[in-house]
N, C-alpha and C positions, 0 to 999 in steps of 0.2 A: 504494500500500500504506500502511494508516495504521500507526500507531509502536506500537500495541496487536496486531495482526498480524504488524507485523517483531518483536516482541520476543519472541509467541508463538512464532513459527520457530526464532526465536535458542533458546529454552530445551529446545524439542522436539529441536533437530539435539545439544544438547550431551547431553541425557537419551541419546541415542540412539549418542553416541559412546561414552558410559561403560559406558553396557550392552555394547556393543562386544567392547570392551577387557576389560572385568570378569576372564571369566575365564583368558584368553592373559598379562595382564601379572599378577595374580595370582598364576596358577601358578608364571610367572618368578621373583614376589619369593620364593615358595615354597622355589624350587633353590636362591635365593638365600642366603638364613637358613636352610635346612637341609642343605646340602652338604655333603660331608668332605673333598672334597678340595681343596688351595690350590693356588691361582695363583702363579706364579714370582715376581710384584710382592708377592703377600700371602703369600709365604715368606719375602721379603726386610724385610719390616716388620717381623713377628712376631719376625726372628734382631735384629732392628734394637734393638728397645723393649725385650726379654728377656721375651715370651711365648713360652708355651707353648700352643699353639691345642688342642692334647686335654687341656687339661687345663681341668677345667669350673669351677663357683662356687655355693656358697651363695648364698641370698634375701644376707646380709649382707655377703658381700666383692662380690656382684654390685654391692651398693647403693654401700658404698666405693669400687669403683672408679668409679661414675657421679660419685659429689660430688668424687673429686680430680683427675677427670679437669676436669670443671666449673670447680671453684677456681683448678687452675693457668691455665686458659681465661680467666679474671675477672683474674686475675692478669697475665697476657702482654697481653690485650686493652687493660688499663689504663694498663697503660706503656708500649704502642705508642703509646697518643695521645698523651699524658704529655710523648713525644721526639719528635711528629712532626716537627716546625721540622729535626731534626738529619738526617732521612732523605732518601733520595732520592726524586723527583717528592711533593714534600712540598705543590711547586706554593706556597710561601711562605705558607702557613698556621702561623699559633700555634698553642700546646700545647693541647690539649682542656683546660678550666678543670677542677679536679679533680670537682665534682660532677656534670658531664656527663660525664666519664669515665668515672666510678662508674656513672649511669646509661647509661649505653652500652653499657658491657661487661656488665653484669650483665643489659642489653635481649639482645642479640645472642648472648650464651652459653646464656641462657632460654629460646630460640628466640620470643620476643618482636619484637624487632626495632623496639619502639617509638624515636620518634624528638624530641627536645627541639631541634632544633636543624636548620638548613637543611645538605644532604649537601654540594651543590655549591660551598658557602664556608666549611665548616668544615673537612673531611674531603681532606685529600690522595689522590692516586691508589693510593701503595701501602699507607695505612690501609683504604680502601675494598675493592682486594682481597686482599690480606693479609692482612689483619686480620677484615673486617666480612663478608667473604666466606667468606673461609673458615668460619666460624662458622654462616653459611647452609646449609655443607654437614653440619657434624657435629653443629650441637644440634639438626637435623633427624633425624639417622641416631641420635641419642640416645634420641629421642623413640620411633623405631620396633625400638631395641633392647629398650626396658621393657615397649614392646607385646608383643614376642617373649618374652619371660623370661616376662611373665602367661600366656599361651598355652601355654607349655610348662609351667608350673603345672598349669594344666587336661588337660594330655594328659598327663603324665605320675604315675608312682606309685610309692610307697613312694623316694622317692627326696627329698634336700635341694638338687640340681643344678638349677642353670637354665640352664645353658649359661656360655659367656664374653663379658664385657662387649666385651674388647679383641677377640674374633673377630668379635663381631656387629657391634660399629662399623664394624671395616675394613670385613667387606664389604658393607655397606650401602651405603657412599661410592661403595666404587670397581665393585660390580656395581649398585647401581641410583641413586644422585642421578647422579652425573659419568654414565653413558650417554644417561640421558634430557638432563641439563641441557645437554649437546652440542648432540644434536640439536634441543633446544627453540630452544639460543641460536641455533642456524644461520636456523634458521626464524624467528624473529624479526627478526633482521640481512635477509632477503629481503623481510620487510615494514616494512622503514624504519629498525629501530634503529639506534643508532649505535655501533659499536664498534673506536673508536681511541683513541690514550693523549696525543695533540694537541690542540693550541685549535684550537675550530671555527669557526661563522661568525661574521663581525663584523658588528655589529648597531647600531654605532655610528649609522648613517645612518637606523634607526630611534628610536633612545633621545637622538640627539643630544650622545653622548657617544661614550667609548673601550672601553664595554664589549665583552667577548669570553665567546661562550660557549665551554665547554668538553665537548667530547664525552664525553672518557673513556670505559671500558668499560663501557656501559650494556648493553651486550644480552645479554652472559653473567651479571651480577649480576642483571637483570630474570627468566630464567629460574632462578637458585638462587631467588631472593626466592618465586617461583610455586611452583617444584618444592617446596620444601624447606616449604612455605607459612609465607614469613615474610613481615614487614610492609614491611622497610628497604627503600627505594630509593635509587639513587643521585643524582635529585632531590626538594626538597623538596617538590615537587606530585606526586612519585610516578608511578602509572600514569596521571594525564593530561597528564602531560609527552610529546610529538610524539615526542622521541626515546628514550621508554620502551615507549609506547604508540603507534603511529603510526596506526591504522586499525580501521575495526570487526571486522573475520577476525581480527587481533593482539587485541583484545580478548575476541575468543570462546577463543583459545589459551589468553591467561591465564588463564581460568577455568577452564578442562579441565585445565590442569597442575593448579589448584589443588585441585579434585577429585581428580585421577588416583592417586595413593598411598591417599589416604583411602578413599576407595569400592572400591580393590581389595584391602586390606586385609584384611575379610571373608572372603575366597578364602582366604588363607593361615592364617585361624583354621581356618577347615572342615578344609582340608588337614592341617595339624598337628593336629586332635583328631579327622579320619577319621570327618568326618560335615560335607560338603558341605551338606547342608541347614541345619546351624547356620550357618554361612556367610552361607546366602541371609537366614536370617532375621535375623541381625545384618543387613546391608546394606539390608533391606528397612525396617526402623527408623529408619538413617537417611537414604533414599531418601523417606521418608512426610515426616521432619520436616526436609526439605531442601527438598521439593516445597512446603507450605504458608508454608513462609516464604518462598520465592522467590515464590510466589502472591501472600501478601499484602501482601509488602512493594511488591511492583508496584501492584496496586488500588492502595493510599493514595499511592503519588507519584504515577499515574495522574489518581487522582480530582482532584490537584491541592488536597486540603484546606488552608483558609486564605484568608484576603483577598487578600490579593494573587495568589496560584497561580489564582484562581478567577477575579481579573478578566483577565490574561491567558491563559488557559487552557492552562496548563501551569505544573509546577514545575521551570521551568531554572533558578533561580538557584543559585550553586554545580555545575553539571555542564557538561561538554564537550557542544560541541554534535554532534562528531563523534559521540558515542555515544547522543545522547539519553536519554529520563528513562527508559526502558523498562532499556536494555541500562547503563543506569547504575546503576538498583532491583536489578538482575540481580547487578551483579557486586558491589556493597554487601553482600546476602545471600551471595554464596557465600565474602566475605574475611571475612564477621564467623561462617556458620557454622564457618568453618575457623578454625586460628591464624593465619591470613594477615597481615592486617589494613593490606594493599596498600591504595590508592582509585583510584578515577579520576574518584569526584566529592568534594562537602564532605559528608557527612553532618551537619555541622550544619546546613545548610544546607534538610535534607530537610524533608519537611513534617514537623507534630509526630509523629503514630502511624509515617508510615516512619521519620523515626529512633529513636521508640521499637525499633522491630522489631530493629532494628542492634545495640540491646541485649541484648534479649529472646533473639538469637541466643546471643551471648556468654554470658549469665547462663544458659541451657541447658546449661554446661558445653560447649559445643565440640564436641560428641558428636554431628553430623549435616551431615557425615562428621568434621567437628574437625581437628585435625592432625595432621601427619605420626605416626602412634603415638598422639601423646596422644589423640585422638579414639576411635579402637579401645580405649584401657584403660580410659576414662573410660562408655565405653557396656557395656563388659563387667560395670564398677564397677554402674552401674544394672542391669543384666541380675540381677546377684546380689541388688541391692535387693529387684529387683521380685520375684524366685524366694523370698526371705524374708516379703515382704507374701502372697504368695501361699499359704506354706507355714502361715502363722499364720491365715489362713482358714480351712484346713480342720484346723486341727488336728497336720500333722505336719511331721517334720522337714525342714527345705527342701532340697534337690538341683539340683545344677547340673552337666551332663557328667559324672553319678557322682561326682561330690564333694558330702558333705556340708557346710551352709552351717551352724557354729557360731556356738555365741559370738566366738568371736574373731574367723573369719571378715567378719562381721557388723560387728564393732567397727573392723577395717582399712577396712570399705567408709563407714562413716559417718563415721569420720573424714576419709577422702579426700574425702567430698561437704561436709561442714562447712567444710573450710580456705578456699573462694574465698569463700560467702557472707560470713565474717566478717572477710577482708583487702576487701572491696569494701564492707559497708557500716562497717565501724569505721575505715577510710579518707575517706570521704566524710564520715562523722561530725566525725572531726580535721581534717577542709581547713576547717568551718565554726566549729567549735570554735575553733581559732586564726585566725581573719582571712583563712585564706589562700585561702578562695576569692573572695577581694576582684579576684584574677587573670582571673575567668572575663569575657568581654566581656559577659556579659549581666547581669538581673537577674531576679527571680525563678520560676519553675518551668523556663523554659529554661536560666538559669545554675546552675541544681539540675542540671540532665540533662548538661551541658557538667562538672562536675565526678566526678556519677556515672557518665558516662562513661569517663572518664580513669581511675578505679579498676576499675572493670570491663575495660577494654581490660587493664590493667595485671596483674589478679591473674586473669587467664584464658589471658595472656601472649598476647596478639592480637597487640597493635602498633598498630593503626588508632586516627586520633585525631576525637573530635566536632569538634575545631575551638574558635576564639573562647577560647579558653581559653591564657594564657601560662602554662608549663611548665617553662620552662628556670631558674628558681631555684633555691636551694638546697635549698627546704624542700620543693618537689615532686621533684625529683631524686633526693633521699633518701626520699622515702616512698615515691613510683612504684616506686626501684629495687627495697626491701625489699618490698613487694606480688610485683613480677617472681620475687625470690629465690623467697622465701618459698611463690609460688604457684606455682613450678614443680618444686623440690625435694622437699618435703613433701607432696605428693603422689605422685613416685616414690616414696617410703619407702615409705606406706605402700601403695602398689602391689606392691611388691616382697616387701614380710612378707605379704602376704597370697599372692600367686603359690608363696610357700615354705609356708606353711601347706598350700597347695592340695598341693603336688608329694610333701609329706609322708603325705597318705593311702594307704588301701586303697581301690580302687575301688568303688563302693555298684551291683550290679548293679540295673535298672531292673524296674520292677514295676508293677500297673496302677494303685496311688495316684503313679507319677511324673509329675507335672505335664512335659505334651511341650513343649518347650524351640523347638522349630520350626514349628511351625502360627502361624496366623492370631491365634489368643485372645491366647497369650506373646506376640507382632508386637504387638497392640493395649496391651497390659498393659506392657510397656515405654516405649510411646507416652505412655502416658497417667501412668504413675509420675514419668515426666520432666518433663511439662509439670507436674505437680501440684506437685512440690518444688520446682521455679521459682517455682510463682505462688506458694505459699504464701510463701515466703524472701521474695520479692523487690517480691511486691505492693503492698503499702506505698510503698516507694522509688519505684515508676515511679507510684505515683498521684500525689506530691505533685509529679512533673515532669512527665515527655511525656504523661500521659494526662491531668492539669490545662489544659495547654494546650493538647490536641487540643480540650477537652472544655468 
């Protein structure tokens, strides 16, 4: 079987589980976020923190309670490194130095997860899951609370309710990350991970020293990291670390975890605004532009572009060979469509056009499938775009789900698309501005791409790093972290005023000038709104790098 055919199978078995699943777990998340009734563990939270689970929230105390639940998250996070030395299984590690702290907590609370610094020698065992972990679990369920507030925006009416922030987090956690992320870590632990809180093997007799690796809990943190699709691993090499990733089946999992919320997602929109076909047609959106990036990003590692890829004929360098270039194209596209921003190879390492693509994903806004949540709001965000470009075609007013798409409207959604484009390139601007991309290993259109990478990863709150590029100083620390903040915050805002604007109307009954929201033409007209505000933004930037150098 050649590695163009195993990697076919590999993409067709995973297409084919999602479809699957779509609408059973779906539905689930459905009962999920919409239930009334509490669990004796989420009755005892709620008596705990001093909520009141019926009693619901404006777009603005919804918003409030996400930034202070976040803040004091940034805040704990930081001073748990800050003391790690004093804790126990501290495993004699120093204090996170304060700018890595800052960026860490402010990575890991963003649901970012990017990483300045190696897990395995900086990070003790109870910072990793106490701390870095637990964060896996809730600015994930964060992500897919804002999702739900916008959805009930759209479903509902004459009303300024979105529901409860502190209802939706609970049980996001404890009815859908911790069941899956159980079961995922069991099944990972079967194919090799490793998960104990002991030194592991001695490797002395290969290194010719006293080195000792240490296992720790790798195989329940590899599963939040997937589930929750965030970037942190518990080693520095991540998912092609053996006892992250041990095998190509383990490798097919983690991509289907990383999939699995985001693509069924769409199910729970349909369900809550009582038209299944909206559903299909959001998931069909980003099912088109999940498929052509896994496509091409394959071709160009494939083709082997470049001198060297072309005289040995293939592009291994940088990837595991257990996974090869196919299923390593593979899983690059599906941690950069998502916020994952996991690896298990170097993407700087790819050829020039497939790590363009690893961009091109990012710089899409995340929106095919994207993340946990953020992907769903972010594609809803273009769905409004594209129903206004459409509405000024012909002349009348735009409609969406029976809500009318205003000025203000209008104003929340261009705001939310404008905030990444101008932390990614007025960051990239300032690393060259100041000397500081002096850091990147390379020099020029590749150390162009190696820095506009790293703000891209950062204000789209990926996590995944191009590589060759040193990061851990003070002046990237501080500026990756503010990107993190700033691009993960500031776009729930104004997610959220816009959700309370929606929940605010009267419903606009449908008539035969309503552009149909579920057919193929809307499918295409999303498709194509998205790619367009990419290229336009961003064309520029990737000409004077990956596509300089492909080219």
């Amino acid at each position: 079987m050649t590695m163009t055919t195993a990697g076919v199978i590999f993409v067709l078995t995973l297409v084919a589980a999602l479809v699957a699943v779509y609408k059973p777990f779906g539905d689930y998340m459905f009962r999920a976020v919409s239930g009334t009734k509490q669990s004796k563990v989420e009755r005892g939270i709620f008596r705990l923190v001093g909520v009141n689970p019926a009693a619901e929230q404006t777009w603005g105390v919804y918003a409030r309670s996400v930034l202070a639940f976040s803040a004091i998250s940034i805040l704990f996070l930081y001073l748990f490194q800050r003391v790690q030395n004093h804790l126990w299984l501290s495993l004699g590690f120093d204090p996170v130095v304060p700018h890595g702290a800052w960026n860490t907590a402010v990575s890991f609370v963003s649901n970012t997860n990017w990483q300045s610094y190696s897990g395995e020698s900086t990070m003790g065992h109870l910072v990793q899951m106490a701390g870095l972990a637990v964060q896996n679990f809730v600015s994930a369920a964060v992500g897919i609370a804002v999702a739900v507030a916008l959805v009930r925006g759209f479903a509902r009416s004459r009303t300024g309710q979105l529901g409860n922030f502190w209802v939706d987090l609970t049980r996001i956690v404890l009815r859908i990350l911790v069941p899956i992320a159980v079961l995922g870590a069991i099944a990972l632990m079967i194919g090799g991970a490793v998960q104990n809180l002991s030194a592991g093997t001695d490797v002395s007799t290969l290194t010719g020293g006293t080195q000792t690796i240490t296992g720790g809990p790798v195989a329940s943190q590899e599963v939040i990291k997937e589930l929750g699709t965030n970037g942190g691993g518990f080693y520095n090499v991540n998912s092609a670390h053996p006892f992250e990733n041990p095998t190509s089946w383990t490798n097919w999992l983690q991509i289907f975890l990383i999939f699995l919320i985001p693509f069924s997602l769409p199910r729970v929109f349909g369900r809550m605004v009582g038209q299944n076909r909206q559903g299909y047609a959001i998931a069909a959106v980003m099912g088109i532009l999940a498929f052509i990036s896994v496509a091409i990003t394959n071709v160009f590692e494939l083709a082997g572009h470049g001198t060297v890829p072309q005289a040995i004929g293939a592009a291994m360098e940088g990837k595991e060979v257990r996974f090869d270039v196919s299923n390593s194209a593979t899983f690059a596209a599906a941690t950069t469509l998502t916020s994952t921003g996991a690896v298990n190879s170097f993407h700087d390492s790819f050829t020039s056009l497939g790590g363009m693509m690893t961009m091109v994903n990012m710089m899409l806004g995340e929106v095919a499938p994207g993340g946990t949540g953020s992907g769903m709001y972010g594609l809803l965000i273009l769905a409004v775009i594209t129903v206004f470009v459409a509405g000024l075609m012909v002349g009348r007013t735009p409609e969406y789900l029976g809500k009318k798409i205003g000025a203000r409207e209008i104003k929340f959604a261009s705001l939310y698309f404008l905030i990444t484009p101008i932390l990614v390139l007025v960051g990239t601007a300032a690393a060259f501005a100041t000397g500081n991309n002096s850091t990147a290993l390379n020099v020029g259109p590749h150390g162009l791409s190696e820095v506009l990478y790293a703000f891209t990863s950062a204000s789209n709150n990926n996590g995944s790093a191009f590589g060759g590029i040193t990061v851990n100083t003070t002046w990237w620390d501080t500026a990756l972290g503010l990107c993190m903040l700033l691009g993960r915050f500031l776009p729930i805002i104004f997610v959220l005023a816009l959700a309370g604007s929606l929940a605010r109307q009267a419903p606009t009954p449908a008539s035969e000038g309503t552009l149909p929201t579920h057919r193929p033409l809307f499918i295409g007209m999303v498709v194509g709104v998205t790619v367009v505000l990419v290229a336009l933004t961003f064309l520029p930037a990737l000409a004077l790098g990956p596509l300089a150098e492909g080219l």
